[in-house]
Each structure stands twice: as C-alpha cells, then as structure tokens.
C-alpha positions in Angstrom: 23.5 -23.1 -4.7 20.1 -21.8 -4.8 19.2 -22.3 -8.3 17.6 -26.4 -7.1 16.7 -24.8 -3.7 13.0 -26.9 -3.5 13.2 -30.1 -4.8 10.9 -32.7 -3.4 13.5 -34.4 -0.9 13.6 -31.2 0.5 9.3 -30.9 0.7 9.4 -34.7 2.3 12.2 -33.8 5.0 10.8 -30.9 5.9 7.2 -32.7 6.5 9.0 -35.4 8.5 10.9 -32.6 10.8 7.1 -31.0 11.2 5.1 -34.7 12.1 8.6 -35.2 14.8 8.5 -31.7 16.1 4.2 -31.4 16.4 3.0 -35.1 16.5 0.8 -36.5 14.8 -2.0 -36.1 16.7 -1.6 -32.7 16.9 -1.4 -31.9 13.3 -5.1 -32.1 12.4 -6.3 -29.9 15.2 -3.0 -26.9 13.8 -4.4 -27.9 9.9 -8.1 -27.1 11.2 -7.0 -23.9 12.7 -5.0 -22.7 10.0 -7.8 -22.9 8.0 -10.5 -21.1 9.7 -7.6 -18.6 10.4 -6.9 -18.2 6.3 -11.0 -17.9 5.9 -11.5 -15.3 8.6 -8.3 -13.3 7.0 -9.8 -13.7 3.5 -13.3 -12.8 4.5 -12.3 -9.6 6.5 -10.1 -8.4 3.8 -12.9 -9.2 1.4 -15.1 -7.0 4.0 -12.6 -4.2 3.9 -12.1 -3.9 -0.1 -16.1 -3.7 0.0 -16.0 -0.7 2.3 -13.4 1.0 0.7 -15.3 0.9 -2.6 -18.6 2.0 -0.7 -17.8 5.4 0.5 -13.8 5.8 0.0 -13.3 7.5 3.9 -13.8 6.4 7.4 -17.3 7.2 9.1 -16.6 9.7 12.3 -17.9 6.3 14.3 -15.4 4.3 13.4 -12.5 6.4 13.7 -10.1 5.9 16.7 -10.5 8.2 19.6 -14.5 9.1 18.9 -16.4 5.8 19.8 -20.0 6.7 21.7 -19.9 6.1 25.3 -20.3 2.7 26.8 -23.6 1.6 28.3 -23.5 0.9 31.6 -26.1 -1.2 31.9 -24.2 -3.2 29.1 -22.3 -5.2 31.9 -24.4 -6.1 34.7 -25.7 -9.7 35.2 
C-alpha cells in the first residue's frame, strides 16, 4: 500500500488541490514568504552553531530573568 506512496500523479494532484484551495494569485506572494522565512531560519541557526562554538555557555546578559533595565527615555517621542 505504501510501498508506490509518491508517484508523480500524486505530486500533480496535490499541486492542483494547492492552485484551487490558494489561487493563483496568491501563490507567488506564500512562495516569496516561504522563502525569506527558510533564509531567516537558516541564517539564525547558522548564527547560533557560531555562538555555540565561540564560548560553549550563555553570557549572564543573555540569560532569561537578568536583562539590564529598560531606558526610559527609550520610548518617548
């Protein structure tokens, strides 16, 4: 039963359900996002290997619970 699961009838119904269910106008814009989404994902977890093989621990200021006070100036227009 599952042994032919993805053939490529399967691959061209499933992109006809997709262009009914989003439009096709649509489709470019979701593409678009998806991949700035994938390259913001790859870079931050590229970021985050880096850091780990930089010093191996979390620094006291980023650790949850000791952040440095706000500025309150920060806000105001």
């Amino acid at each position: 039963m599952l042994r032919n699961g993805l053939e490529p009838w399967h691959l061209l119904v499933v992109a006809v359900v997709v262009v009914l269910v989003f439009g096709s106008k649509k489709l470019p814009d979701t593409a678009r996002a998806l991949g700035r989404s994938m390259r913001i994902l790859k870079s931050e977890a590229k970021a985050m290997k880096e850091d780990g093989a930089q010093g191996g621990t979390v620094s006291e200021a980023a650790a949850p619970g000791t952040a440095a006070p706000a500025d309150p100036s920060a806000g105001v227009r």
